[in-house]
C-alpha positions in Angstrom: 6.1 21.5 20.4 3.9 19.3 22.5 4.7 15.7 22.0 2.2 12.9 21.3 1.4 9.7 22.9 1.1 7.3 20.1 -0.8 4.0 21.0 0.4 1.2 18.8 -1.4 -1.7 20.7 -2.4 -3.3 17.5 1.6 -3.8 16.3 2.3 -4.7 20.2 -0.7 -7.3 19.2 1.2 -8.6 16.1 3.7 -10.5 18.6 1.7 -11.4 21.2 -0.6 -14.7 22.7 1.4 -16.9 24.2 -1.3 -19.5 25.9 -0.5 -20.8 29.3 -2.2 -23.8 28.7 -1.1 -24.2 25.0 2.2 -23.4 22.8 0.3 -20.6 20.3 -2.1 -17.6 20.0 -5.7 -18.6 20.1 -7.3 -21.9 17.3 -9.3 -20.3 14.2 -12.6 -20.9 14.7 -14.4 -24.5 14.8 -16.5 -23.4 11.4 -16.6 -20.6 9.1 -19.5 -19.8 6.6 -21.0 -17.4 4.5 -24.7 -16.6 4.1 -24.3 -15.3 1.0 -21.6 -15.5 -1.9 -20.3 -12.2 -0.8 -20.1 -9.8 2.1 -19.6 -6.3 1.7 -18.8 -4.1 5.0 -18.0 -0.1 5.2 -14.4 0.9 5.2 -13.9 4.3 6.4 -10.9 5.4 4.3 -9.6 8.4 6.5 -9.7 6.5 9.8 -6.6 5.5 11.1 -7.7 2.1 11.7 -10.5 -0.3 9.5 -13.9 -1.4 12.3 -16.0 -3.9 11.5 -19.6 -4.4 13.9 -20.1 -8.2 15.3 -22.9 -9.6 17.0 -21.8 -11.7 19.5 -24.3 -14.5 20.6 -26.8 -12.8 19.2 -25.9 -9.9 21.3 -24.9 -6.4 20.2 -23.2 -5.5 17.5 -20.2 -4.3 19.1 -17.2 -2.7 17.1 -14.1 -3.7 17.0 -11.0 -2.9 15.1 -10.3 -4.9 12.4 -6.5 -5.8 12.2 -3.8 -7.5 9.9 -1.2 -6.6 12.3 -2.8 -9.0 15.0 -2.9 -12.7 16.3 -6.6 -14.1 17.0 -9.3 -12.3 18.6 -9.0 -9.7 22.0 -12.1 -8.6 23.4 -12.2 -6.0 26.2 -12.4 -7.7 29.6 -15.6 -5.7 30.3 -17.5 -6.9 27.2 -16.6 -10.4 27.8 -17.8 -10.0 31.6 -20.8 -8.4 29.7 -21.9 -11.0 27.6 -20.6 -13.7 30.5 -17.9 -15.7 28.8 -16.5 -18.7 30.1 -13.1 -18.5 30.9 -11.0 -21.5 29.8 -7.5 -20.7 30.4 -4.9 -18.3 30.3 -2.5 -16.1 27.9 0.7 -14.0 28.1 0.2 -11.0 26.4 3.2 -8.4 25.3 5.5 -7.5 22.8 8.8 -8.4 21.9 10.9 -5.7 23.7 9.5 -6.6 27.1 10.1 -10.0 28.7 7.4 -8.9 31.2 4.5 -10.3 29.7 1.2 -9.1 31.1 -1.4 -12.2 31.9 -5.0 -12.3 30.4 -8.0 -14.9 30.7 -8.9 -17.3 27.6 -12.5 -17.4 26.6 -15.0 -19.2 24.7 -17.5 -17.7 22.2 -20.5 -20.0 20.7 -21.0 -17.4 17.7 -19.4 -14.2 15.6 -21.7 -12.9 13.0 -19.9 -10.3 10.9 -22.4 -9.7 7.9 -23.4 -12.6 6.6 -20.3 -14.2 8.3 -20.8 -16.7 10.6 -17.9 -17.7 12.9 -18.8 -20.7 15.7 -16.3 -22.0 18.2 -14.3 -18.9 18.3 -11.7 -18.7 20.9 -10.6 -14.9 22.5 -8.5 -13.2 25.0 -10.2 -11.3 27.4 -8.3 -7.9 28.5 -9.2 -5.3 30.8 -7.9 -2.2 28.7 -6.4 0.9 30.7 -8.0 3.6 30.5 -5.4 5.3 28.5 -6.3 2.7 25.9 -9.8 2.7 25.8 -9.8 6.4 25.3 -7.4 5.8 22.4 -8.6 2.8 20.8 -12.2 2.4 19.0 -14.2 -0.2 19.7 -14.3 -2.9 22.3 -11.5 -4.8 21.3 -9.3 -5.7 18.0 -10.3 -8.8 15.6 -7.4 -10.2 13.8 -8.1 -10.7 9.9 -6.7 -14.5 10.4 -9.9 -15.5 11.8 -11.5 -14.9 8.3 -8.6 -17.2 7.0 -11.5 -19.6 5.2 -12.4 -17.1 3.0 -10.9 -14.0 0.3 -10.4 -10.7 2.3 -9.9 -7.4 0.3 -9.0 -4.2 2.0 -10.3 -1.8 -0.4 -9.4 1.4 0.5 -10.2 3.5 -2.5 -13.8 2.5 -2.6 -14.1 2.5 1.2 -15.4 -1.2 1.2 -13.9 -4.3 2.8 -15.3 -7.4 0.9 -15.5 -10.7 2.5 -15.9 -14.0 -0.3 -15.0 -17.5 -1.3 -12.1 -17.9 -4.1 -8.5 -17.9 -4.0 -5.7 -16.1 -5.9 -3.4 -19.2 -6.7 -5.7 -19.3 -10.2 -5.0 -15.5 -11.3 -1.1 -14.9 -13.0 -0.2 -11.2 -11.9 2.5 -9.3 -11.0 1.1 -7.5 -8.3 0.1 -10.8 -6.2 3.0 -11.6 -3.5 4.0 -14.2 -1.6 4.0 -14.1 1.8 5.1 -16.2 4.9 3.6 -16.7 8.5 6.8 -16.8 10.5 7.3 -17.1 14.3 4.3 -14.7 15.0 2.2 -16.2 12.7 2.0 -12.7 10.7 1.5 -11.7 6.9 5.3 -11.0 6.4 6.3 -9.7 3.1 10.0 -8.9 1.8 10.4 -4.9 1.4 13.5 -3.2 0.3 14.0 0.4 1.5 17.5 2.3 0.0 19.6 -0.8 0.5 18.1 -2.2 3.5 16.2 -5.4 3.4 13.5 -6.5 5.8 10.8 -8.9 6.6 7.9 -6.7 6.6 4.3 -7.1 8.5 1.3 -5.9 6.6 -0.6 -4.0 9.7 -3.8 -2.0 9.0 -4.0 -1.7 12.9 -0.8 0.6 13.1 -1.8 4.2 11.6 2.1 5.0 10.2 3.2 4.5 6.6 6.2 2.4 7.6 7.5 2.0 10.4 11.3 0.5 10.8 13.3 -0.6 14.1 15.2 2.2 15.7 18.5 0.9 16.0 18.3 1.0 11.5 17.7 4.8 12.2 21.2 6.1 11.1 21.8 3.7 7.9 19.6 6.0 5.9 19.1 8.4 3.9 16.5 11.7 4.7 14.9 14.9 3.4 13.4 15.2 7.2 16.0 14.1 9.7 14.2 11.9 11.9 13.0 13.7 15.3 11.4 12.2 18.6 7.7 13.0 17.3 6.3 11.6 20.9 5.9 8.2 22.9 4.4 5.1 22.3 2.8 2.5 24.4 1.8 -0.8 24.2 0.2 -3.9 25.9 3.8 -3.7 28.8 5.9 -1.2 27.6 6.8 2.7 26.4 9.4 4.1 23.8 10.2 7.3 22.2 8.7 7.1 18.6 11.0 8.8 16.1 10.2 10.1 12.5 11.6 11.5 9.6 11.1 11.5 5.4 13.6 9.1 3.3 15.3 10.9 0.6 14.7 7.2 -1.5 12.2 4.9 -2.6 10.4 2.0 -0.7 9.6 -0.8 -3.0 7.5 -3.9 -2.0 7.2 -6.4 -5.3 6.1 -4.5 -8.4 4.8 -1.2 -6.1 7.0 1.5 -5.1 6.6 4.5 -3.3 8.8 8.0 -2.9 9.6 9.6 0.0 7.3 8.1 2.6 7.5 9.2 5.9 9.1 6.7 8.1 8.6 6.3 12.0 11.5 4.3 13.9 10.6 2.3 17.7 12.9 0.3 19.6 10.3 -2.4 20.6 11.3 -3.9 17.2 14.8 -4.1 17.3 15.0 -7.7 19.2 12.9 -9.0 15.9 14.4 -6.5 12.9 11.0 -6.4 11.4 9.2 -3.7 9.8 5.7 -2.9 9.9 3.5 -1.4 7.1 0.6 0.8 8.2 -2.8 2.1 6.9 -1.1 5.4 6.1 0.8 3.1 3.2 -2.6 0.5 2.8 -4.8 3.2 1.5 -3.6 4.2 -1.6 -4.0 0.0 -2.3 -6.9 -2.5 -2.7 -5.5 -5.2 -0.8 -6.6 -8.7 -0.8 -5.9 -11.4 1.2 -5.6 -15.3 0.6 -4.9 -17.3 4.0 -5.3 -21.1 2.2 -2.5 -19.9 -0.6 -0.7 -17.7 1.3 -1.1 -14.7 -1.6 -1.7 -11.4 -0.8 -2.2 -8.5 -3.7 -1.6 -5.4 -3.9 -3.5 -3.3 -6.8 -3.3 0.7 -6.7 -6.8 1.9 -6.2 
């Protein structure tokens, strides 16, 4: 059997942006608005990763990916030489396994209009995308959700929309509204219990799995698929076999549960012990989020 190359820039995203110049990933935005008291943009369901199209100023649109599972705002080096950014510092760019962090330019956008979004003062890192990336990866770079942090976000998978508005979700008593926490990476990280492991959990819609768990937790559980090397995968500095396998249990995260999922395992999380859940798992959900109460909820679609 031919194995794949899996691409998981968008987790390898989730722990990057170290600034050169600063101690963090990139500010939010100087103002956020809305035209209008709702946006509504297309949300192709059976993609393996959410795009959203941004004119940037006034130029374009351009697609990019539109990720949970990352810091900030990345643009590809060649759009941002494009559209003549000024650069105004520096990052480190990499994920956790690799000390070797790769070095990327800092620039400086006037305007984002997503919609009837507007974003002004937005801050990006510029990369210049390998090849093997760019062939991989749709769009022209990936567009963190936290940079809509001012307003409601909802993922809603089953009626292929994502809906942009103002409210929050502090007001609305529900069971199926967690808690979650920004830890070191700044991240939406939600407690999820698989068998009886425990982790810290990021909510990525840029990674394509269901779940996907450090390697080295590989043989404290239980299977109906013994998990196999299904390929390799790659991020922004480094490459890892990818394993996978089906858990003979149930993954429960607050009220929701799910049986059997299919679980993939990579070693470039075992220095963190976090767990990432993908859009294979999202899209069964409608999935909102709330930066200001830090809420996020889950309803089945």
């Amino acid at each position: 059997m031919k194995k794949l190359i899996i691409h998981l820039l968008p987790l390898a995203l989730s722990a990057t942006a170290l600034c050169a110049d600063s101690d963090g990933p990139p500010p939010p935005p100087e103002k956020s608005a809305m035209k209008t008291t709702q946006v509504i943009l297309p949300l192709d369901a059976t993609a393996p990763r959410p795009t959203i199209e941004a004119v940037i100023n006034g130029q374009g649109p351009f697609l990019f990916i539109l990720d949970t599972g990352a810091q900030g705002f990345v643009i590809n080096a060649d759009l941002a030489r494009e559209l003549d950014l000024p650069v105004i510092g520096t990052a480190a760019m990499g994920d956790p396994s690799d000390p070797q962090a790769i070095a990327v330019d800092r620039v400086r956008i006037e305007s984002v209009d997503i919609g009837g979004v507007s974003l002004s003062g937005v801050v990006a890192d510029s990369w210049d995308q390998p090849e093997a990336f760019k062939a991989h990866l749709k769009g022209r770079g990936v567009f963190g959700v936290q940079m809509l942090a001012a307003f409601l976000v909802t993922f809603d998978y089953p009626e292929s929309q994502i809906v942009i508005e103002n409210g929050t979700l502090a007001q609305i008593d529900s069971d199926d509204i967690i808690p979650w926490r920004a830890v070191d990476d700044g991240l939406h990280t939600v407690p999820l219990q698989i068998g009886d492991l425990s982790f810290d959990a990021h909510i990525d819609s840029g990674s394509p799995s269901q779940i996907t768990l450090p390697e080295n937790v590989r043989d404290k559980l239980a299977y109906i698929d013994e998990p196999v090397v299904v390929g390799r995968g790659r991020t922004v500095n480094s490459e890892f076999e990818v394993w996978a396998g089906t858990l003979d249990g149930t993954v429960n995260l607050g009220a929701l549960s799910m049986e059997k999922p299919k679980l993939h395992f990579v070693p470039m999380l075992n220095s963190t012990g976090y767990a990432n859940i993908g859009s294979s798992f999202l899209r069964d959900f409608v999935i909102t989020f709330d930066h200001k109460s830090g809420l996020v909820r889950f309803r089945s679609g």
